[in-house]
N, C-alpha and C positions, 0 to 999 in steps of 0.2 A: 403896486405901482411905485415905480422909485424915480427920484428927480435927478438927474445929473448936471452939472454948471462946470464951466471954466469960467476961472477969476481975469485973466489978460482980455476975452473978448468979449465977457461979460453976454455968450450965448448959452443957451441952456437945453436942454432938451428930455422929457418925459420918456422912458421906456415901461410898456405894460408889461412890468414882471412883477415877479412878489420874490422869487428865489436869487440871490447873489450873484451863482455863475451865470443866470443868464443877463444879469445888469451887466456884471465884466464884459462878457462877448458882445455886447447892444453898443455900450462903451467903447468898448475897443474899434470897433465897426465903423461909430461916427468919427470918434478923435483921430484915426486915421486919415478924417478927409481934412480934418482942423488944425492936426500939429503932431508933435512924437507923443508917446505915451507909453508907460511902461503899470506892467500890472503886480503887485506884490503879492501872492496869497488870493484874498477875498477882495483886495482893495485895489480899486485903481489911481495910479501915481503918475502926474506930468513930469516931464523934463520942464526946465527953468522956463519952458517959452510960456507953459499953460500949470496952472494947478486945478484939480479935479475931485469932487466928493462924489459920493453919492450916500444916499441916505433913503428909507423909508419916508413916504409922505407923512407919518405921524411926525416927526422931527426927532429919532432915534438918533444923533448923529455917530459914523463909523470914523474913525482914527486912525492914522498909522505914527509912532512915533517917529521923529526927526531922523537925519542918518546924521552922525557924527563924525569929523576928522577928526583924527588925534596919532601922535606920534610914541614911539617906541623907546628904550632906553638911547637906543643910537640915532633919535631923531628921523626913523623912517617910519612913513606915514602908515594909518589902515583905521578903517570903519569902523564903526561902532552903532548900534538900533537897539537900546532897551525899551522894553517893556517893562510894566509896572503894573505887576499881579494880583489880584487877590489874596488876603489872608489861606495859606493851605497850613490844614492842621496833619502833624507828623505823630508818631509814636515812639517814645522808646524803645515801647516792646519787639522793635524791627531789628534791633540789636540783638548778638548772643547776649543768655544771661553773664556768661564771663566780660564780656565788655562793659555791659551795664554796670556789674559789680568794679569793675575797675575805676569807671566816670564817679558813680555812688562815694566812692572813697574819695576823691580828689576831690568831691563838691563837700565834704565832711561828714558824709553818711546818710543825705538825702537829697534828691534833684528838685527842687519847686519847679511849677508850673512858671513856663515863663515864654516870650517873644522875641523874635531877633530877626535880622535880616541874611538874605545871599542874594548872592549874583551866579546865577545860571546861563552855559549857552543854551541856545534854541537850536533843535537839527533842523534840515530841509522841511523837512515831516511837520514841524511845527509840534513836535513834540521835546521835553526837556532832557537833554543830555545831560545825568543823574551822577557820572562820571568828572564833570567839570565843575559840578557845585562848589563853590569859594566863600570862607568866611571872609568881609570885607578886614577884616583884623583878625588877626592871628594870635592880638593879645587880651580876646575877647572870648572866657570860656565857652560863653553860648552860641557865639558863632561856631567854633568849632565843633562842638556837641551837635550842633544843628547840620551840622555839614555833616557829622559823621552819619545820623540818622539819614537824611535825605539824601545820602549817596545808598544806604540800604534799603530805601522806603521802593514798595510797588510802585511801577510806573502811573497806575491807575490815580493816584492822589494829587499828581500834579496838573497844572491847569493845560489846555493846548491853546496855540497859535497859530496864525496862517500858515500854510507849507507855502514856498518860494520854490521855483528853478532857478537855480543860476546861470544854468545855461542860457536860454529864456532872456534873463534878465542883465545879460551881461554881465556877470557877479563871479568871480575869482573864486578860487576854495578858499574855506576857511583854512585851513590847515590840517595836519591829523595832529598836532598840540593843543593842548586847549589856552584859550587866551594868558590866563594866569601864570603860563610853564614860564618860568626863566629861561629855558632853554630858545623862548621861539622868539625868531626874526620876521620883522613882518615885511620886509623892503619887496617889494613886488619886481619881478622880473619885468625886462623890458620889453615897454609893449601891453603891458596887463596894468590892470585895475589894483590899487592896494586891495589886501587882505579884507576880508568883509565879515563880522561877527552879527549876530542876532542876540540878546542876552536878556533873560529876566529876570530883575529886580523883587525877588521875594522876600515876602512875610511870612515867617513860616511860625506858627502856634502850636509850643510841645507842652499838653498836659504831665501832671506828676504821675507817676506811676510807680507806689513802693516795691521794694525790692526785700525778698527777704532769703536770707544764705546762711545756711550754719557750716562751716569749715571741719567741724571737729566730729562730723556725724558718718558712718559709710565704713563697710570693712576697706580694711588693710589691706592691698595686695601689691605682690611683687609689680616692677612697672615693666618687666619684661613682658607680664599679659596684657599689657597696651596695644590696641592697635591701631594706630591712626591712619584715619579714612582720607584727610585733606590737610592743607599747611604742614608747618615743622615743628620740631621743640625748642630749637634756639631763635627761629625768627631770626630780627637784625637784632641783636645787641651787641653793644660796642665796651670797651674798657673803658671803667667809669673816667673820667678826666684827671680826677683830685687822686684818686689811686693812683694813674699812672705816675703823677706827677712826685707822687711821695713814696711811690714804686712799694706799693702795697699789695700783697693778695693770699692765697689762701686757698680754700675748700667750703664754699657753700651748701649747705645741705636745704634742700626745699621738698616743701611736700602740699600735695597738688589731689584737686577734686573734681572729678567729672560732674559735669552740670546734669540735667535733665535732655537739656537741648544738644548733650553731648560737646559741648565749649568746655572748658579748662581754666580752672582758678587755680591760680602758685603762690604760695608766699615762703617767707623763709622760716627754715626752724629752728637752725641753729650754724655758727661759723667758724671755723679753724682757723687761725689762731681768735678769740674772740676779738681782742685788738682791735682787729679788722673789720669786725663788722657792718661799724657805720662807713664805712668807705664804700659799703655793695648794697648798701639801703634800698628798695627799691626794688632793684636786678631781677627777683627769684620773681615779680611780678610778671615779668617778660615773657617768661619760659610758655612756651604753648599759643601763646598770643595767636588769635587766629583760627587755629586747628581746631579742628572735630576729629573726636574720636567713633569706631565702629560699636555699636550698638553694644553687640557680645566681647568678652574675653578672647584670648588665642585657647581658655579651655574651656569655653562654650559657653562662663559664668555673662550676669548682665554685668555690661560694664558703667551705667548709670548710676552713682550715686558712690560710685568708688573713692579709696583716697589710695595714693600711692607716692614713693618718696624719689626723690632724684639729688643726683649732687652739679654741682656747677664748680669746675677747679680753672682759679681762673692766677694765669703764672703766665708773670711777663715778659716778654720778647727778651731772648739772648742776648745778650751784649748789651 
């Protein structure tokens, strides 16, 4: 049995349900004879005239967070509804080993167990768009480590929420950018609703999970019996900044090892003229970023555990 109230006329009224959707419809049914009412998900929500709960008679109480105004860089408006999630615990091991080995290195050769927060959209579905996940700081390694995991992580590990219509509910799209894009304007055409976001505020909990890589183990083979199954080998890499500037460059030589999981470790091994070296510090890192290789050789050998050598010549623009 659940109770329902409105706060303005301070009427109430009993519906014998035990299940949600049919408190909504029971809800919806009287508020209709009482005033506007609009329903989010599970919950039902007045317009200004009336506010409305419902709850189990144990005194369970149900929630919806606030809707938020807030404006954009150009000062045009658009909504905002966070939630604030439970503790969800993430994995490393959701990453290729080649990425792992990458973060591993930058944290000084091992990750601790550690806590951090994102902000996530919510889709319709009430499920979390995995895709949109944002470190609130950019200058925060954990946030980003945590972002990089929970955009890899199964959907299954994230909490869910109401599904909404916006049809329904007279609610504008979101956009197809997600809130965080610099790219996006949220000024709503005329006639429409500003822009409306759903977003949850997570804690997300990544255990330590050692890593361990020998680079110098794995026959030799030409990298023409490479074959890569997905991504590229240059990826985005750009001319370092400090080189271009003191117009420095050369012939990189890197040599590179197929993971288990088929991901791609590079580093450098040696640089023409050496001079130059520490000017492309870094760089041979880059190379394969991303990609999976195919299982076998182009001559049938496993391509698993391989090392093979590449050059990167990198010579600056004409003029």
């Amino acid at each position: 049995m659940v109770w329902v109230g409105s706060g303005k006329s301070a009427s109430r009224r009993i519906f014998p349900f035990t299940d949600t959707k049919s408190v909504c419809k029971a809800a919806i049914f009287w508020f209709d004879r009482q005033g506007a009412v609009q329903v989010i998900g599970q919950r039902v929500i007045l317009t200004t005239l009336f506010f409305a709960f419902a709850f189990p008679v144990s005194g369970t109480t149900v929630t919806e967070p606030p809707i938020e105004i807030n404006k954009d860089s150009t000062g045009a408006p658009f909504r905002t509804q966070i939630y604030e999630a439970n503790p969800t615990d993430l994995s490393l091991q959701v990453l290729p080993i080649a990425e792992r080995y990458r973060q591993t290195a930058k944290w000084g050769g091992s990750i601790p167990a550690f806590h951090t927060n994102l902000v996530c959209e919510i889709a319709d579905d009430g499920t979390i768009k995995q895709a949109t996940c944002e470190a609130e700081s950019w200058r925060n390694r954990d946030q980003i480590l945590a972002m990089m995991v929970a955009r890899a992580s199964p959907p299954s590990v994230f909490p869910k929420f109401p599904a909404i219509d916006r049809a329904a509910l007279g609610l504008s799209p979101a956009g197809a950018d997600p809130l965080w894009s610099k790219l996006v304007r949220f000024a709503a055409a005329p006639g429409k609703a500003p822009p409306f976001f759903r977003l949850a505020r997570l804690t997300v909990l990544i255990d330590a999970v050692p890593l361990s890589v020998n680079l110098t183990t794995g026959p030799l083979v030409d990298m023409m019996q490479i074959d890569i199954q997905s991504g590229r080998v240059r990826g985005s890499m750009n001319y370092p900044a400090r080189a271009m500037r003191e117009k420095r460059q050369g012939v990189q030589t890197a040599e590179c090892q197929v993971q288990l999981d088929r991901s791609v470790i590079c580093r450098s091994e040696s640089f023409e003229p050496p001079e130059n070296a520490s000017y492309f510090a870094g760089e041979a890192e880059n190379l394969f970023r991303g990609a999976i290789i195919k299982e076998q050789l182009k001559d049938g050998r496993s391509a698993l555990g391989v090392r093979f050598q590449t050059k990167l010549r990198w010579a600056l623009p004409a003029g």
